[in-house]
C-alpha positions as CSV (number, residue, x, y, z in Angstrom):
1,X,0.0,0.0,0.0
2,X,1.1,3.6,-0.9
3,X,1.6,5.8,2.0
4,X,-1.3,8.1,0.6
5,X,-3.6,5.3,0.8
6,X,-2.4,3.8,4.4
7,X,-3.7,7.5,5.3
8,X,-6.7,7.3,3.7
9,X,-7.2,3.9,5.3
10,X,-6.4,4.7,8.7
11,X,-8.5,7.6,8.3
12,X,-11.5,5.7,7.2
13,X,-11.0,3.1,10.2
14,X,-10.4,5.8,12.7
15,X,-14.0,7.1,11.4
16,X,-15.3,3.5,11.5
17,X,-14.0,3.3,15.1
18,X,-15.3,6.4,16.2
19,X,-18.6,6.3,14.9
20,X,-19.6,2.6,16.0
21,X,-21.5,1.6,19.5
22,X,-19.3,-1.6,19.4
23,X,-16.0,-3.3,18.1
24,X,-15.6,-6.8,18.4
25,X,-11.3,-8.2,16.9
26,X,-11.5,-11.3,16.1
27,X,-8.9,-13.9,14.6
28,X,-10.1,-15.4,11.5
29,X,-7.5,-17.9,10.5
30,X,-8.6,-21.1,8.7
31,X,-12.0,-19.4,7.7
32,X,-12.3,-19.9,4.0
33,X,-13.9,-17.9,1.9
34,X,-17.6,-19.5,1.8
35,X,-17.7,-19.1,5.5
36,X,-16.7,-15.5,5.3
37,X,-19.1,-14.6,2.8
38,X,-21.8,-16.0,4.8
39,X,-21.1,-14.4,8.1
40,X,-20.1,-10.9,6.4
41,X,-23.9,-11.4,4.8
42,X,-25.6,-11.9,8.4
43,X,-23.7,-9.4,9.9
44,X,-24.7,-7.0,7.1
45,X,-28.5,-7.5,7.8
46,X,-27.6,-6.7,11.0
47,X,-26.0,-3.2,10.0
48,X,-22.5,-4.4,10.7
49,X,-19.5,-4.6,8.7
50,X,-16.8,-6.9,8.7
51,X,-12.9,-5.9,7.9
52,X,-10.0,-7.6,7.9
53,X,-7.3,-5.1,8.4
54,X,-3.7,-4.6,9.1
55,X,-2.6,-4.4,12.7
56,X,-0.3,-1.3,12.3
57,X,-3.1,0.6,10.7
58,X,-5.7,-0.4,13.3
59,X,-3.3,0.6,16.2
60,X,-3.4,4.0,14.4
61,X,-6.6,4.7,13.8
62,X,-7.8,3.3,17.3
63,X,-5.2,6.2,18.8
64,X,-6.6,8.7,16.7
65,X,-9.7,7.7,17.7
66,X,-8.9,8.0,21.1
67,X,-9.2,4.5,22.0
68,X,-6.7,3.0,24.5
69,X,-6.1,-0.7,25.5
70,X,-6.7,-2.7,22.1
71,X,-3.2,-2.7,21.4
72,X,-2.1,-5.8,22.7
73,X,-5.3,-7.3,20.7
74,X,-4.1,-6.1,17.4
75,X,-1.5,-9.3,16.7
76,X,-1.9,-11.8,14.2
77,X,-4.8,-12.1,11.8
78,X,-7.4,-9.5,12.6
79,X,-10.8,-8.7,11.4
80,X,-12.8,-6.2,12.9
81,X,-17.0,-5.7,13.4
82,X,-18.3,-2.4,13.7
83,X,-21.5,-2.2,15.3
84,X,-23.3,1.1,14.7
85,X,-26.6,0.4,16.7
86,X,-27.1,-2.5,18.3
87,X,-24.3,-4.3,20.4
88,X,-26.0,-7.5,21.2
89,X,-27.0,-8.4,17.5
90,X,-23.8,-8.8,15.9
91,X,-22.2,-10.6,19.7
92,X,-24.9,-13.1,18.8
93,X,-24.6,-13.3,15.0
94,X,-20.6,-13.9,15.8
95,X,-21.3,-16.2,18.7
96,X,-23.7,-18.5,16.8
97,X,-21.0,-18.5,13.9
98,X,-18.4,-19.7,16.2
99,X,-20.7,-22.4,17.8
100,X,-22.1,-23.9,14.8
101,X,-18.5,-24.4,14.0
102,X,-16.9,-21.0,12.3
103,X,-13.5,-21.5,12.7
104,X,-13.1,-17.2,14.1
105,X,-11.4,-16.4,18.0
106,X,-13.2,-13.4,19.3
107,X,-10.2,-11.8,20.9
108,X,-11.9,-8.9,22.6
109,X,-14.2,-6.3,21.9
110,X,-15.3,-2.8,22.7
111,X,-18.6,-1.8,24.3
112,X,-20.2,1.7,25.0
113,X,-16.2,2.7,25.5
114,X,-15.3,-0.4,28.0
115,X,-13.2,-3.4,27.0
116,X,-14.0,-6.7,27.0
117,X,-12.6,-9.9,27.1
118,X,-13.9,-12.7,25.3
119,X,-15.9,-14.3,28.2
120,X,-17.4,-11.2,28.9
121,X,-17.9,-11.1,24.8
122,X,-19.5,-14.3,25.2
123,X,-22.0,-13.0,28.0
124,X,-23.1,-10.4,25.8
125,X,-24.0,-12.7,23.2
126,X,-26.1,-14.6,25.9
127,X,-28.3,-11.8,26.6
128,X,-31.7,-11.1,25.7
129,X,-32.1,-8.9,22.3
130,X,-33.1,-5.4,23.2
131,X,-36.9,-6.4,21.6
132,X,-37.1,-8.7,24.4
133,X,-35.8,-7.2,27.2
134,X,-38.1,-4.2,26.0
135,X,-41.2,-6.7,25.8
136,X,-40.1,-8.2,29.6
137,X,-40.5,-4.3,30.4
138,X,-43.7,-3.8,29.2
139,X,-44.9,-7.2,30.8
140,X,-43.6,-6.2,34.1
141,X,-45.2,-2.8,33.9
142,X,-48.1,-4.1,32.2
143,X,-49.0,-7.0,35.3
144,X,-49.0,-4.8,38.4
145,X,-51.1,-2.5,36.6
146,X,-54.1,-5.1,35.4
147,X,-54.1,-6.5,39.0
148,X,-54.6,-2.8,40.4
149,X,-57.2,-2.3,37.7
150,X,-58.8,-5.7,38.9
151,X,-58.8,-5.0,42.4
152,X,-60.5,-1.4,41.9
153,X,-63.3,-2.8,39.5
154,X,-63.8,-5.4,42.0
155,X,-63.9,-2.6,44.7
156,X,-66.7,-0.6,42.8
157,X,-68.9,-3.6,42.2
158,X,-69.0,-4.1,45.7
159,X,-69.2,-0.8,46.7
160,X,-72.3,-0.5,44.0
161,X,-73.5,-4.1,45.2
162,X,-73.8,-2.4,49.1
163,X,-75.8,0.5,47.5
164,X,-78.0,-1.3,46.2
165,X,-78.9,-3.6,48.8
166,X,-79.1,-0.3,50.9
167,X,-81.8,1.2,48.4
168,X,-83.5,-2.2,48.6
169,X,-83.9,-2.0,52.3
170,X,-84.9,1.5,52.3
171,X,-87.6,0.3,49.3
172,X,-88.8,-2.3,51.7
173,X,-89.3,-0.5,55.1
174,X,-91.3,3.2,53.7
């Protein structure tokens, strides 16, 4: 590579970096090319891309991007995801690759600004998808509220039940 495009590379990855929720180095070596092609496809209908890049270059552009601790990650063959939204979708998209037999090693990742190893990688990837834990929300909300609606019809009936037994005593003595 030229020195005017390792710039314009560097710069593009630092912009990658900077710009993206999550970053997840992984090791690709003994992937061929079907596998790649196939994971680089889920990952995209996940909004996430997938680059194999040159350590030297990613060191760079994670400094200028003021990132600090990935260094000692960037060794050997490295391909990066970037995760623009969503950090959970593409820890399970990569975790599912690597459990159905996708020969990749997640060697750490970046979340929200925070490191992460790969077991901590891998307890991402266990967790619920932000539909869910929104739904679990909405069900938690949603149950105390219908029993406090149910105990306050059930309080009205009764409290219209004792009026009218009151106006059919009244109706009965006059």
């Amino acid at each position: 590579m030229a020195t005017a495009e390792k710039i314009t590379k560097v710069h593009e990855l630092t912009q990658k970096m900077a710009g993206s929720k999550a970053i997840f180095l992984a090791d690709f070596t003994g992937l061929d090319v079907a596998s790649v092609t196939n994971l680089r496809s889920q990952l995209r209908k996940a909004s996430v891309e997938y680059e194999v890049v040159k350590n030297r270059l990613a060191k760079r552009a994670a400094q200028e991007a003021g990132i600090a601790g990935l260094d000692p990650y960037f060794a050997g063959p490295t391909a990066i995801a970037f995760a623009k939204d969503d950090p959970v979708e593409p820890a399970k998209i990569l975790q599912k690759f690597i459990d159905v037999g996708g020969k990749i090693t997640i060697k750490s990742g970046l979340v929200d600004g925070q490191i992460i190893s790969a077991d901590q990688f891998k307890a991402l990837a266990s967790l619920p998808s932000r539909e869910q834990l929104l739904t679990q929300v909405v069900w938690a909300v949603k149950g105390p509220l219908n029993g406090l609606a149910g105990v306050l019809s059930g309080l009205l009936r009764n409290l219209v039940g004792v009026i009218a037994a009151i106006e059919k005593k009244q109706g009965e003595s006059a």
